[in-house]
C-alpha positions as CSV (number, residue, x, y, z in Angstrom):
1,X,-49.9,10.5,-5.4
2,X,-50.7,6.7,-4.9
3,X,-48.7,6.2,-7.8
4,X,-45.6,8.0,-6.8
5,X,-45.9,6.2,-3.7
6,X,-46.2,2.8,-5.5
7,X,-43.1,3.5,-7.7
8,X,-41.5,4.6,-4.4
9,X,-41.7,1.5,-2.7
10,X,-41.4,-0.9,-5.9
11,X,-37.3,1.3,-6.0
12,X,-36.6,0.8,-2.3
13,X,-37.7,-2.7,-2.9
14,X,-34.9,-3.0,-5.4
15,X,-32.5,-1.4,-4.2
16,X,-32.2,-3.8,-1.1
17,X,-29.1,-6.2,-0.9
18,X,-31.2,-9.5,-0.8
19,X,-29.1,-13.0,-0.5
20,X,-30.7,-13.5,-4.1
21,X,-29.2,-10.3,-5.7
22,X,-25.7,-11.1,-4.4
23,X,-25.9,-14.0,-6.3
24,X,-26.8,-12.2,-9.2
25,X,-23.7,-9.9,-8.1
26,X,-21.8,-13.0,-8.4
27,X,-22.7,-14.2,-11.8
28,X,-22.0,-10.6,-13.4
29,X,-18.4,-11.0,-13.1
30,X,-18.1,-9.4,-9.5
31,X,-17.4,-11.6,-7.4
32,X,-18.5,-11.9,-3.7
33,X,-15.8,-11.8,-1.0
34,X,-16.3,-13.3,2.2
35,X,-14.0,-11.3,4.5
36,X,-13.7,-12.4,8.4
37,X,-13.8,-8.9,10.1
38,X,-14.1,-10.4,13.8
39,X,-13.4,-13.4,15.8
40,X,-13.9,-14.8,18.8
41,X,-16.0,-11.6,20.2
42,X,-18.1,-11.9,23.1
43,X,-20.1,-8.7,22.0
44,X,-20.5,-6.5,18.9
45,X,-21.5,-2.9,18.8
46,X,-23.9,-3.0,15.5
47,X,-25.4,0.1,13.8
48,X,-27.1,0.7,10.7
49,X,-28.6,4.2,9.4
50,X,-30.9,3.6,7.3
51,X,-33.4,0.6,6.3
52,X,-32.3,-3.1,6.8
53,X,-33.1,-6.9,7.1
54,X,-32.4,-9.8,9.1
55,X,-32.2,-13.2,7.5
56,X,-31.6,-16.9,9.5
57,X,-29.0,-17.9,7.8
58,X,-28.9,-20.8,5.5
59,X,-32.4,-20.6,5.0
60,X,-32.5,-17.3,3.8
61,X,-35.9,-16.3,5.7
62,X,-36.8,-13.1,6.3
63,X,-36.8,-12.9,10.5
64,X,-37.2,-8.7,11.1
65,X,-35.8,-5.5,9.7
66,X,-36.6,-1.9,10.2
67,X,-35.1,1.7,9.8
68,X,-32.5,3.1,11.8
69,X,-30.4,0.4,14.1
70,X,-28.1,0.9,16.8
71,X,-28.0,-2.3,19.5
72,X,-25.3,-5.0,21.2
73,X,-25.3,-8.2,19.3
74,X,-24.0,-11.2,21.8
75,X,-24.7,-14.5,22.4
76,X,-27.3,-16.9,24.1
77,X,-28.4,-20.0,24.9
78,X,-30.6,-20.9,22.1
79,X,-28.7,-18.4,19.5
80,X,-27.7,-15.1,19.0
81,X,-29.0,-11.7,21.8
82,X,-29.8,-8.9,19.0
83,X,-30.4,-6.1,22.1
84,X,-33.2,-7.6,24.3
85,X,-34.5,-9.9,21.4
86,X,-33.1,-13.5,20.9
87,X,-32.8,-15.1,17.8
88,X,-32.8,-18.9,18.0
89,X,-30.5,-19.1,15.1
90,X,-26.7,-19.8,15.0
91,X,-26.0,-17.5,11.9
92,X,-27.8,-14.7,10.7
93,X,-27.6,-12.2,7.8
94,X,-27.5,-8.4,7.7
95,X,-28.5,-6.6,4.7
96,X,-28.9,-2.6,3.9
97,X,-30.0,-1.1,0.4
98,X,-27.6,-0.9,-2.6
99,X,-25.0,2.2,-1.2
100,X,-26.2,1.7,2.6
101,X,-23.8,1.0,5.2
102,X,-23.1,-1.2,8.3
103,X,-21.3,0.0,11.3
104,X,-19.4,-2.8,13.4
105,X,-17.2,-1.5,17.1
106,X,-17.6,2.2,14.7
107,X,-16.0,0.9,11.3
108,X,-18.5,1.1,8.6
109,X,-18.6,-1.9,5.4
110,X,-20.4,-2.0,2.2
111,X,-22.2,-5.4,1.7
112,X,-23.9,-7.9,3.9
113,X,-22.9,-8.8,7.5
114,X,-23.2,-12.7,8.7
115,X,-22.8,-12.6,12.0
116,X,-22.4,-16.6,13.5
117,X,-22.6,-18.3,16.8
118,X,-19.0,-20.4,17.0
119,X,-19.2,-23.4,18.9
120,X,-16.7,-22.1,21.6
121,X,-19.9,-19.4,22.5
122,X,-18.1,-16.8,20.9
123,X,-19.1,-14.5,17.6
124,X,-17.3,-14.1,14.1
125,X,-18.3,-12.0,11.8
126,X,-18.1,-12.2,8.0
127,X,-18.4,-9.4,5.4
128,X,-19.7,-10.8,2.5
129,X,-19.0,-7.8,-0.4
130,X,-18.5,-7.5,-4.0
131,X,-14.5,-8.2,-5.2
132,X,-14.4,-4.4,-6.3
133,X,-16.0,-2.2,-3.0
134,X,-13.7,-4.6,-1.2
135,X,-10.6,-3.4,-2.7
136,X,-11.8,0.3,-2.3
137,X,-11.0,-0.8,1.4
138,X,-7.5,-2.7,0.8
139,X,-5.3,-0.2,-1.3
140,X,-5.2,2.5,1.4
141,X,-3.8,0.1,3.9
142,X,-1.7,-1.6,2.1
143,X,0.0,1.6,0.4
144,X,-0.4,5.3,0.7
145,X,-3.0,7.0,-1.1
146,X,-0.4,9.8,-2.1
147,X,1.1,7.3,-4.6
148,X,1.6,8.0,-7.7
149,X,-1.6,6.3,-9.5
150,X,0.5,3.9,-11.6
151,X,1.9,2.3,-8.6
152,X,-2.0,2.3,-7.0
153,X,-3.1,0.8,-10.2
154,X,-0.3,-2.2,-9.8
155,X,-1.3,-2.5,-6.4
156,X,-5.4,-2.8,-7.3
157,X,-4.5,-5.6,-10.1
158,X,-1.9,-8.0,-7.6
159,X,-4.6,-7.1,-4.4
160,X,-7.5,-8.3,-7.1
161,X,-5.7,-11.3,-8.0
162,X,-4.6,-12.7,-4.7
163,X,-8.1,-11.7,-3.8
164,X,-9.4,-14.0,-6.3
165,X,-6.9,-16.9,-5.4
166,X,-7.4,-17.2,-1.6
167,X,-11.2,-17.0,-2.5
168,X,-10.5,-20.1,-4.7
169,X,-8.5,-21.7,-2.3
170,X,-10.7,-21.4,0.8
171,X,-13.7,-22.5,-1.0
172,X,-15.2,-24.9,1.1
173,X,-13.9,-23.3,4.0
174,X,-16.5,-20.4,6.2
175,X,-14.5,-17.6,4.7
176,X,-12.0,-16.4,2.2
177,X,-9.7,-13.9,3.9
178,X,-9.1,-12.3,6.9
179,X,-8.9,-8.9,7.3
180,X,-5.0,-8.7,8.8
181,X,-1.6,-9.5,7.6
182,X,-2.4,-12.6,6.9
183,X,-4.7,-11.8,4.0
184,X,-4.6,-8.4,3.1
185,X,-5.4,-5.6,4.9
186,X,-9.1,-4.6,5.1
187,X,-11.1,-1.9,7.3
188,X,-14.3,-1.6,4.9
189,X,-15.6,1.8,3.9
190,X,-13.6,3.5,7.0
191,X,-10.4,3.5,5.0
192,X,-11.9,4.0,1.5
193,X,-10.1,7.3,-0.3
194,X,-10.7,9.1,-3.3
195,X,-7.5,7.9,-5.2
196,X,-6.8,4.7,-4.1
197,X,-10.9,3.8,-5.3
198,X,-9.9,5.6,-8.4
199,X,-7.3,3.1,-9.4
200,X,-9.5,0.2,-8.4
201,X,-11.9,1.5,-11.2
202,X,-9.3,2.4,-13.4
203,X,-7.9,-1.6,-13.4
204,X,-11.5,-2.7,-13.1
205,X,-11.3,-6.6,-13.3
206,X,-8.2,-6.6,-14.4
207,X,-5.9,-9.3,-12.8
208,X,-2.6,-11.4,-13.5
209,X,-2.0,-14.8,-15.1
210,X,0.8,-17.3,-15.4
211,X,0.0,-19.7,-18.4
212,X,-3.6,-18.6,-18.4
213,X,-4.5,-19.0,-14.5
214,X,-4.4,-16.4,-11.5
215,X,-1.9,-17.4,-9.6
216,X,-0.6,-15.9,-5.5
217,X,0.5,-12.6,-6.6
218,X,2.3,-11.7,-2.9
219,X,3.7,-8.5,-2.2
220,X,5.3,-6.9,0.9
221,X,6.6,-3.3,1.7
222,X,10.6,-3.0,0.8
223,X,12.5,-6.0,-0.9
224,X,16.2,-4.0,-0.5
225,X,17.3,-4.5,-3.8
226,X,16.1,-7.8,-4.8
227,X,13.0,-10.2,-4.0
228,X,12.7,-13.6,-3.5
229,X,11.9,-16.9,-4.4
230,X,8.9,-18.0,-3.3
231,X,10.7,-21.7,-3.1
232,X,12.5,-20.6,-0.3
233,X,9.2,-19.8,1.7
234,X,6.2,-22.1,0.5
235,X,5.3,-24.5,-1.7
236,X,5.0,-22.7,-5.3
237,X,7.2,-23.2,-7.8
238,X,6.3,-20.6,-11.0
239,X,8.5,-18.3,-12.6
240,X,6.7,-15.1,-11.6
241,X,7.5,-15.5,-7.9
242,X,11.5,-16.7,-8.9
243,X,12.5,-13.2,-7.5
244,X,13.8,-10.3,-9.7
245,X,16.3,-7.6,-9.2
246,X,14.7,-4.1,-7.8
247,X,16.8,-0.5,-7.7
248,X,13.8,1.4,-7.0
249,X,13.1,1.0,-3.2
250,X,16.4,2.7,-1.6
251,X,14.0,5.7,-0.8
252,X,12.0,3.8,1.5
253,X,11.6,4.4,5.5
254,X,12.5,0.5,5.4
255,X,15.3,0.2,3.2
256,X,17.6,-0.5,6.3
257,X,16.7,-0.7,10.0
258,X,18.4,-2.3,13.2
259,X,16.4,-3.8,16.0
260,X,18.3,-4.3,19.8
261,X,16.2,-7.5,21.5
262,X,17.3,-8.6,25.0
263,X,18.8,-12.2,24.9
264,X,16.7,-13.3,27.9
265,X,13.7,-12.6,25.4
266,X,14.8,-14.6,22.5
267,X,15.5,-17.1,25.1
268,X,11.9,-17.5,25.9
269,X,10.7,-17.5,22.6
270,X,12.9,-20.6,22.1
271,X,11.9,-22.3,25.1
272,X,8.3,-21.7,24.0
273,X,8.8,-23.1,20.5
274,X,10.1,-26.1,21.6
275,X,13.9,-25.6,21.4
276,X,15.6,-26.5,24.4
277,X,18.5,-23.9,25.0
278,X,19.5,-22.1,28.0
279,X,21.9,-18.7,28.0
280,X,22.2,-18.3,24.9
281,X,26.2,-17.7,23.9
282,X,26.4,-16.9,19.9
283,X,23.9,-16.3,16.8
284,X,25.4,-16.8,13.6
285,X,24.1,-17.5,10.1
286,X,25.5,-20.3,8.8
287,X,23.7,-20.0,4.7
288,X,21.9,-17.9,2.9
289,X,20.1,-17.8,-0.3
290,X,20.8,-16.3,-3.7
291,X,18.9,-13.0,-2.9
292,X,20.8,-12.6,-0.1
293,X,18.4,-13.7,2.8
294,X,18.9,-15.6,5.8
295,X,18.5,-19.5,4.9
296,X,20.1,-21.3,7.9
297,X,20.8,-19.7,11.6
298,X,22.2,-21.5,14.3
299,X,21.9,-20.3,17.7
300,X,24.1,-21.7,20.6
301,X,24.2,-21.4,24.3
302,X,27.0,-21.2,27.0
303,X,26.7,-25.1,27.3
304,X,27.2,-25.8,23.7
305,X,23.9,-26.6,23.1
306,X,22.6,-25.3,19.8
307,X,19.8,-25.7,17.5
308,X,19.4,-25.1,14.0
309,X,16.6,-22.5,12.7
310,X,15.2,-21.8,9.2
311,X,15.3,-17.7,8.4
312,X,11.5,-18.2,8.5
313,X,11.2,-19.5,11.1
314,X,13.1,-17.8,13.4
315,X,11.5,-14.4,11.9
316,X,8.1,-15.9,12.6
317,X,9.2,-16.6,16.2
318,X,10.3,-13.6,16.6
319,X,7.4,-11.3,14.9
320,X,7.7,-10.0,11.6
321,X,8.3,-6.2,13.5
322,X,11.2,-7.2,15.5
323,X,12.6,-9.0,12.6
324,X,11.0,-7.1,9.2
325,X,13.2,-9.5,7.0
326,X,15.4,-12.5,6.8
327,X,18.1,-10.1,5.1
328,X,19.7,-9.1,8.5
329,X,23.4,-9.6,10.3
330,X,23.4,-10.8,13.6
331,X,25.8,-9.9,16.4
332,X,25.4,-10.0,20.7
333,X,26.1,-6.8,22.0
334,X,25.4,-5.9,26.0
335,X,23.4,-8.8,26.4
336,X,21.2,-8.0,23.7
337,X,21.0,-9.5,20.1
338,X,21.5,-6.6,17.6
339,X,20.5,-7.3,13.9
340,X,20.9,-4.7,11.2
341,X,18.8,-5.4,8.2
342,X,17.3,-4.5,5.1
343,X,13.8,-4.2,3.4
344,X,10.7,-5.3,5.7
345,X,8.4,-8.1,4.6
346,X,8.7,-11.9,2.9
347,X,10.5,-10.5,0.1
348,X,8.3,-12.3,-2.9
349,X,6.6,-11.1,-5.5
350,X,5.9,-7.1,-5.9
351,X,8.0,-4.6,-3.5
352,X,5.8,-1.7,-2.9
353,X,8.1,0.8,-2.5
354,X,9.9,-0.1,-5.7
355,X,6.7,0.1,-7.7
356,X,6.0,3.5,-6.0
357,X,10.0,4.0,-7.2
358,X,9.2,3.5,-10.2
359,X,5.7,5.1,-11.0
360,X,7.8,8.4,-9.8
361,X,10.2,7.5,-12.9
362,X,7.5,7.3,-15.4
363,X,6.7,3.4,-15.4
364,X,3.7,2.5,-16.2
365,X,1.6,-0.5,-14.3
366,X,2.9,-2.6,-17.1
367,X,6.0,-2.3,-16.9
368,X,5.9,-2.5,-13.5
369,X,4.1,-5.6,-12.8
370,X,6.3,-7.1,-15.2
371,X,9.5,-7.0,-13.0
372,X,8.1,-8.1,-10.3
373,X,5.9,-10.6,-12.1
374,X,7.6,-11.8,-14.8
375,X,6.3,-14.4,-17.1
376,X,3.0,-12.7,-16.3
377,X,0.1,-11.4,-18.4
378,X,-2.4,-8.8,-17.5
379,X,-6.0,-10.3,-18.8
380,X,-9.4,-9.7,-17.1
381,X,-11.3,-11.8,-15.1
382,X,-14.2,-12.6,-17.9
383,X,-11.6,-14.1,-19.7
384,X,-11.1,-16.9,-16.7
385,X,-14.2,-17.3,-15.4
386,X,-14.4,-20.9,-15.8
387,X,-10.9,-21.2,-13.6
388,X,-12.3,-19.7,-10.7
């Protein structure tokens, strides 16, 4: 019986996500993720069913665990309030066993937690998880898990690779990606399903290339026929993100839509970007691109006034869900500034409702990542390991 207990204990023991395994996690070809989860909280609702550990954070030391958790983490003088116990340490690190879960506000995540003390007195929170258990909570909020699983498979190798990228980028920074828009959409474990974890498997470490490097594989909902150039947008000149002709997204909820914003509204947003304009009189577009978006728009008010905005910007000033593209036509109707449009997102790279288009026509991922992508090559990430 002693034994059984021994052997017991000596599995437990390695089954535990220490800092020093997911290093070893690292060096297998599996990357860690840091993913910022929150920001700027005052208070986190923390629970944990099962066994887990605390660790101060660099150091690495071992500061308490137990079995079964459930407590308010929040801040204090000296550190960090974890329920009535204070913790004179600015950053700390949650670990569960291998499979074990962490509950943050109700969501659960695979990995490690580091929760940290920001200098404004405020909490962030960092989920530090292997590249593939992260994807298993991208894919089904960043396309429907009802996909056909060629189109989930396209979207597991360009998630994988602009995964891999930002990570590269942000380096030095405190984290790699946040869990919005902004990065790519993650909720942990909450929003894992069978299929879209499936297709992560079924790509496992599979990514793109251009020229034998990853590269920003971008993608965004409905391109409306044809996608960009990432020229137009940012700084990256590669012929994968020169934008390619799509017929397979005219079945998407996006393909068209018209938005109806009062004048008085676009007004402010003007006035609180910097523009100085007062009723505004006309909207026109005065260039657009070669696929069709909006490069130049000039907006003028009932004093002649006008000022001159970029597409962009005047879709990031006025949300990307008032405006879902640059692709629109302005006109003033009523006192309100009606824009019919088509396709919703930036427009580069893949169009997710063309590649569903064409999974439903019998493409594979192949061929589908190579429209979107072209140029590209599908390798796997052992095979660029020294470029990351």
């Amino acid at each position: 019986m002693k034994k059984i207990y021994t052997l017991l204990l000596l599995i437990s023991t390695l089954s535990f996500i220490s800092p020093q395994a997911l290093h070893a996690v690292e060096r297998r070809g599996n990357p860690i993720m840091r993913v910022l989860v929150l920001d700027n909280r005052d208070s986190i609702s923390l629970a944990v069913k099962g066994s887990y550990k605390i660790y101060s954070m660099p150091s690495e030391k071992l500061l308490t665990g137990g079995y079964i958790l459930h407590t308010k983490v929040g801040i204090s003088k000296q550190g960090i309030m974890f329920g009535s116990r204070e913790l004179k340490f600015s950053k700390i690190r949650i670990t569960v066993p291998r499979g074990g879960l962490i509950y943050l506000d109700g969501r659960s995540f695979r990995g490690t937690i580091d929760i940290i003390k920001k200098d404004n007195t405020k909490l962030s929170v960092i989920n530090r998880i292997a590249l593939e258990e992260y994807l298993y909570g991208v894919l089904y909020n960043e396309v429907s898990h009802r996909w056909p699983i060629e189109a989930l498979k396209a979207q597991a190798i360009t998630a994988r690779t602009f995964a891999l990228y930002q990570a590269r980028q942000n380096k030095l920074q405190d984290y790699d990606l946040t869990n919005d828009i902004y990065s790519q959409v993650y909720s942990g474990a909450t929003s894992e399903r069978w299929s879209t974890t499936r297709a992560v498997k079924l790509t496992l470490g599979k990514v793109l290339t251009y020229k034998g490097d990853i590269f920003p594989t971008y993608y965004h909902a409905t391109c409306g026929g044809k996608t960009e150039d990432a020229t137009n947008l940012w700084n990256i000149d590669i012929q994968p993100l020169k934008g390619s002709e799509c017929g397979f997204c005219k079945e998407s909820p996006h393909y068209e839509w018209a938005r109806n914003i009062p004048l008085s509204d676009i007004e402010k947003k003007l006035c609180d970007s910097g523009y100085k304009i007062g009723k505004i009189k006309s909207v026109a577009v005065m260039a657009r691109n070669k696929s069709g978006r909006v490069d130049k728009i000039e907006i003028r008010d009932d004093s002649d006034v006008s000022c001159m905005l970029t597409g962009k910007d005047f879709r990031n000033m006025m949300g990307p869900n008032d405006l879902r593209s640059t692709n629109f036509e302005p006109s003033i109707n009523n006192g309100k500034l009606t824009m019919s449009g088509i396709g919703w997102g930036h427009g580069v790279g893949m169009c997710q409702w063309g590649a569903k288009g064409m999974a439903g026509k019998g493409k594979n991922v192949e061929e589908i990542l190579k429209i979107y992508y072209p140029g590209s090559e599908i390798t796997t990430i052992d095979k660029i390991a020294n470029k990351l």
